[in-house]
C-alpha positions in Angstrom: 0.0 0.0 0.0 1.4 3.4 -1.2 2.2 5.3 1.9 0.4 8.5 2.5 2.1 11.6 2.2 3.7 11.5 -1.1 3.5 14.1 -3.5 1.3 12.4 -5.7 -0.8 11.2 -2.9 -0.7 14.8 -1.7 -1.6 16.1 -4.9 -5.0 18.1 -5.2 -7.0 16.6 -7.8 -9.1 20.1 -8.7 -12.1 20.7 -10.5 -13.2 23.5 -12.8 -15.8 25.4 -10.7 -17.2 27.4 -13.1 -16.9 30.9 -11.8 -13.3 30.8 -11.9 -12.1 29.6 -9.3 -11.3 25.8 -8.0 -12.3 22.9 -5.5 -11.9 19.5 -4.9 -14.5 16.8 -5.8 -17.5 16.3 -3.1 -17.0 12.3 -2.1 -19.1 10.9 -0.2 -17.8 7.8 1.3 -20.3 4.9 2.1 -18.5 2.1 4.6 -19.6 0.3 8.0 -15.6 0.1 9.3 -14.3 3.1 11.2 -10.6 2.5 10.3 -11.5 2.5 6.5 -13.9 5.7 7.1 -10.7 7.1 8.6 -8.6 6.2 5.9 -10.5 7.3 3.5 -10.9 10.5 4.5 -7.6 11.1 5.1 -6.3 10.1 1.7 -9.1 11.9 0.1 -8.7 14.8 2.1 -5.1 15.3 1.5 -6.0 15.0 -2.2 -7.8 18.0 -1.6 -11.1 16.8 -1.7 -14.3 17.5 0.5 -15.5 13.9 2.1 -18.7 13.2 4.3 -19.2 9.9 5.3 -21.9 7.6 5.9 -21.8 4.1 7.9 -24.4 2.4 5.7 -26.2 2.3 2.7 -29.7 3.1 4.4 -27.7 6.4 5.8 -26.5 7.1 2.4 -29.4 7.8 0.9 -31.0 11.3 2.9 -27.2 12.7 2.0 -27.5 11.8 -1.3 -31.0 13.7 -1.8 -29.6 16.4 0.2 -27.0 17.3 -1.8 -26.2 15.2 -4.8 -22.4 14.3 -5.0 -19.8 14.3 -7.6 -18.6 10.6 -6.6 -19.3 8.3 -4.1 -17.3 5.4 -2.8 -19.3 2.3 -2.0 -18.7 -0.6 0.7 -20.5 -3.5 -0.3 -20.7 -5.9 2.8 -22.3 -3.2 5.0 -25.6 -3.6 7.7 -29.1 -2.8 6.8 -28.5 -2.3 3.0 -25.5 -3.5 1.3 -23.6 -1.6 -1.5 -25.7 -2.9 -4.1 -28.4 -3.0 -3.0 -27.8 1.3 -2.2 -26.7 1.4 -5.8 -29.9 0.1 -7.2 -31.9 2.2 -4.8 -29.8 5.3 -6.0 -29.4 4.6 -9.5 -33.3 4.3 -9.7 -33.2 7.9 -10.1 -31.2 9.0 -12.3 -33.1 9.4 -15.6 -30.1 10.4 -18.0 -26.8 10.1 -18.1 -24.3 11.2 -16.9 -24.7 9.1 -13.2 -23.0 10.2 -10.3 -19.7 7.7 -10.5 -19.5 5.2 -7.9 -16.5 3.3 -7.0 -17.0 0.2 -5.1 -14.2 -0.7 -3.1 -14.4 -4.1 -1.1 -12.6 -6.7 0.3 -14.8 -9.5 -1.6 -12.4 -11.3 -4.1 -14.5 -13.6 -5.7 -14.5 -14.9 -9.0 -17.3 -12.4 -11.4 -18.1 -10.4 -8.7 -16.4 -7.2 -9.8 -18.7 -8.2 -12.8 -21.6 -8.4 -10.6 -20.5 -5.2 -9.3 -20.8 -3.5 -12.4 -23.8 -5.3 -13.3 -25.5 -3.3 -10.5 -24.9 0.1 -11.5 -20.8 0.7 -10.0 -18.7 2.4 -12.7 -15.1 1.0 -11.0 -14.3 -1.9 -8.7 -11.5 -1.4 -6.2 -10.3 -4.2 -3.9 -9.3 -4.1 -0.4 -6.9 -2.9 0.6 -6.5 -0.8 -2.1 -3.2 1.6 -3.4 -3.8 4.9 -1.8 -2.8 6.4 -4.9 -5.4 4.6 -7.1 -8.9 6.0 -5.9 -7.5 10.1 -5.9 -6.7 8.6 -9.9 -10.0 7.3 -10.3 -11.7 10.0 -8.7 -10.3 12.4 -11.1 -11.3 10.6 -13.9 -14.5 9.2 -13.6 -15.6 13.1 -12.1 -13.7 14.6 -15.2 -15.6 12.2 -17.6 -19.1 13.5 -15.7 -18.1 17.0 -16.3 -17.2 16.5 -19.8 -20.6 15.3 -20.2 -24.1 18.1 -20.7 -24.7 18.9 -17.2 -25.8 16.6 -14.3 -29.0 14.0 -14.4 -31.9 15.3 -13.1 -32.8 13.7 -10.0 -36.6 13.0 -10.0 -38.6 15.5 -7.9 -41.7 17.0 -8.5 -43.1 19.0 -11.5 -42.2 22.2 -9.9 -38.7 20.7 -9.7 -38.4 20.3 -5.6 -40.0 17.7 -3.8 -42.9 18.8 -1.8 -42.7 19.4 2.1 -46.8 19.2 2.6 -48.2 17.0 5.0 -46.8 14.1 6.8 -44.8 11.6 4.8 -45.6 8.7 6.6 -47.0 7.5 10.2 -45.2 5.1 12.0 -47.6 4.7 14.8 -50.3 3.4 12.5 -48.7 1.0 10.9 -47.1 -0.1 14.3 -50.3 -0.6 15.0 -51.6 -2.8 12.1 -48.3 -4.9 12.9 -49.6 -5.3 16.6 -46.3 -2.9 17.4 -44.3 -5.2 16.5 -40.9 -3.4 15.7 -38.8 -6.1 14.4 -41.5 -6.4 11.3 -41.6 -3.0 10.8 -37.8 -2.8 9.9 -38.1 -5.9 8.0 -40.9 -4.1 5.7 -38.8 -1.2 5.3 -35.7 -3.6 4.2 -38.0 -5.4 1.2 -39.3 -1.6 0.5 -35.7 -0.6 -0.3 -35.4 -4.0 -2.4 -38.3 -4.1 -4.3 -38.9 -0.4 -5.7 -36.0 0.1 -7.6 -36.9 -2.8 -9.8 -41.2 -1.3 -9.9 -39.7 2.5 -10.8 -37.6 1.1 -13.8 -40.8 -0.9 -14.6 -42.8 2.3 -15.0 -40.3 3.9 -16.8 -39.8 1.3 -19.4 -43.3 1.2 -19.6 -44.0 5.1 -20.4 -41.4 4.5 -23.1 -42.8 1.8 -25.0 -45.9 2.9 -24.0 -46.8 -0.2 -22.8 -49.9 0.9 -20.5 -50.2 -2.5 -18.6 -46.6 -2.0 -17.0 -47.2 1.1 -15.6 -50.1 0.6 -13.8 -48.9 -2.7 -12.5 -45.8 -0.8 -11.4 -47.5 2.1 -10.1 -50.4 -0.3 -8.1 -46.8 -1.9 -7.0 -45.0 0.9 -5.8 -48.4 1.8 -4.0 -49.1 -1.3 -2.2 -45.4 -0.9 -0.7 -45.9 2.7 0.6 -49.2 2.1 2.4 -47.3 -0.2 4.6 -46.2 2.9 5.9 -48.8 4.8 5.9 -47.3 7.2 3.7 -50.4 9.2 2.1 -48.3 11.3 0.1 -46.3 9.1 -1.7 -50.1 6.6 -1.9 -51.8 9.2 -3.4 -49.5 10.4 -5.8 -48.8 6.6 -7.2 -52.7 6.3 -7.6 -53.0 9.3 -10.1 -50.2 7.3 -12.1 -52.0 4.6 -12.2 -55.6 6.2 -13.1 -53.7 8.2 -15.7 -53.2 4.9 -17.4 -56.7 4.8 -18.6 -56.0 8.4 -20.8 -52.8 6.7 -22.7 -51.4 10.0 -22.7 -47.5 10.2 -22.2 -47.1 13.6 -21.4 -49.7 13.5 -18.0 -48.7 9.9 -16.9 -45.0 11.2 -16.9 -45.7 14.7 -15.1 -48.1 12.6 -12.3 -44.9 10.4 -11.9 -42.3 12.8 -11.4 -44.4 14.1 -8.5 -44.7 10.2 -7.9 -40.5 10.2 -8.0 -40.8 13.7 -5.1 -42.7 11.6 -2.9 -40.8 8.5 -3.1 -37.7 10.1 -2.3 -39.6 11.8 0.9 -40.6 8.3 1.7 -37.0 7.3 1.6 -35.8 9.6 3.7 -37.9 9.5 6.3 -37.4 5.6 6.4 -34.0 5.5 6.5 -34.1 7.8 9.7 -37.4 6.0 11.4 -35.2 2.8 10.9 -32.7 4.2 12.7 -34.7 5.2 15.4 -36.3 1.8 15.4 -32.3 0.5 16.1 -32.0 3.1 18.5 -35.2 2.7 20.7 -34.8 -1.3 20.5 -31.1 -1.1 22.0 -32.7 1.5 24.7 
């Protein structure tokens, strides 16, 4: 392992603001282990980078929709949500190219899994323990290829372009209560949420472009039947006007219903990925 401190290592990989001036790349750094965290930040750092850090894929994903970063470094043996499975919940929406790069870096060696890696939406594959050298490298490039590219991909909100903060997103207590408040369901519901929509919002995607009608309304009734395990009347409501829109055949509304669709689901998938945690929390209490 290249030791830390070299000129090279110490090198500020800089970016083209636009207004003149320059700045490092914004990583964010998804990994369970401390001493990698640490690592990490300190290579990336030196590099001249900014670096925020989250200690699982489930806590990945409110930072992501806060702010959107330039690259993002992905454990893939992690608690709660593993690295692909957070790249499949992330890359759900990004409409266009170019993505936001993600580099998985891991210590799983074996055979076709860097394939099955890339397979799930990574753009590199790093092994542990990795050159300290190679990810600044990497980061430069696959940030400089975004850059190169027209603009970054819209991330879906609603149809006045920010996701709406009316209303409660979801309540716990009454589906607590349908569960007979039984917490360890709960979190297991919100684990086959994160699995399962990714797949539903590509579904109703592929649908509005081939305007295959039947698709999207069995995705939309999908995506539905997920978020009223959560009471979430938002997101419910919003997926129910997709899939009555179906019956119109009409492109243009079906899509603008289901970017609002996309505003809500990302509410919904922030507030679960902090209710979980409170779930973790309260149980260890």
């Amino acid at each position: 392992m290249t030791k830390i401190g070299t000129e090279s290592g110490n090198r500020a990989m800089l970016a083209d603001s636009g207004d003149g001036t320059s700045t490092g790349w914004d990583v964010m750094v998804v990994e369970d282990t401390p001493a990698t965290q640490r690592l990490l930040q300190t290579v990336l750092e030196s590099a001249g980078h900014r670096v925020r850090v989250a200690a699982n894929g489930l806590a990945a994903i409110p930072q992501y929709f806060e702010r959107r970063p330039d690259v993002i470094l992905m454990d893939v043996q992690m608690p709660i949500l593993d690295g692909l499975q957070t790249t499949a919940v992330l890359r759900a929406f990004e409409t266009n190219p170019p993505k936001v790069p993600i580099i998985v870096v891991t210590a799983e060696h074996a055979d076709g899994y860097r394939d099955r890696c890339l397979a799930a939406g990574a753009d590199e594959f790093v092994p542990k323990p990795f050159d300290t050298q190679q990810i600044p490298r990497l980061i430069d490039d696959l940030c400089g290829q975004a850059r190169l590219s027209q603009g970054h991909p819209p991330v879906a909100m609603a149809s006045d372009g920010r996701v709406s903060t009316v209303g409660p997103i979801i309540d716990f207590a009454a589906s607590l209560r349908r569960l007979g408040g039984d917490k360890k369901l709960l979190r297991e519901l919100i684990k086959f949420f994160l699995e399962d929509f990714p797949a539903l919002v590509r579904a109703v995607r592929t649908g509005l472009v081939n305007d295959d009608w039947a698709k999207v309304q069995r995705g939309a009734h999908s995506l539905k039947g997920l978020a009223a395990n959560f009471t979430a009347e938002p997101a419910v409501q919003a997926l129910q006007a997709v899939e009555t829109s179906c019956t119109l055949k009409s492109p243009e509304t079906t899509a603008k219903l289901m970017r609002v669709a996309d505003g809500e689901i990302i509410r919904l998938l922030t507030a679960l990925a902090n209710e979980y945690g409170s779930l973790d929390t309260e149980e260890a209490a």
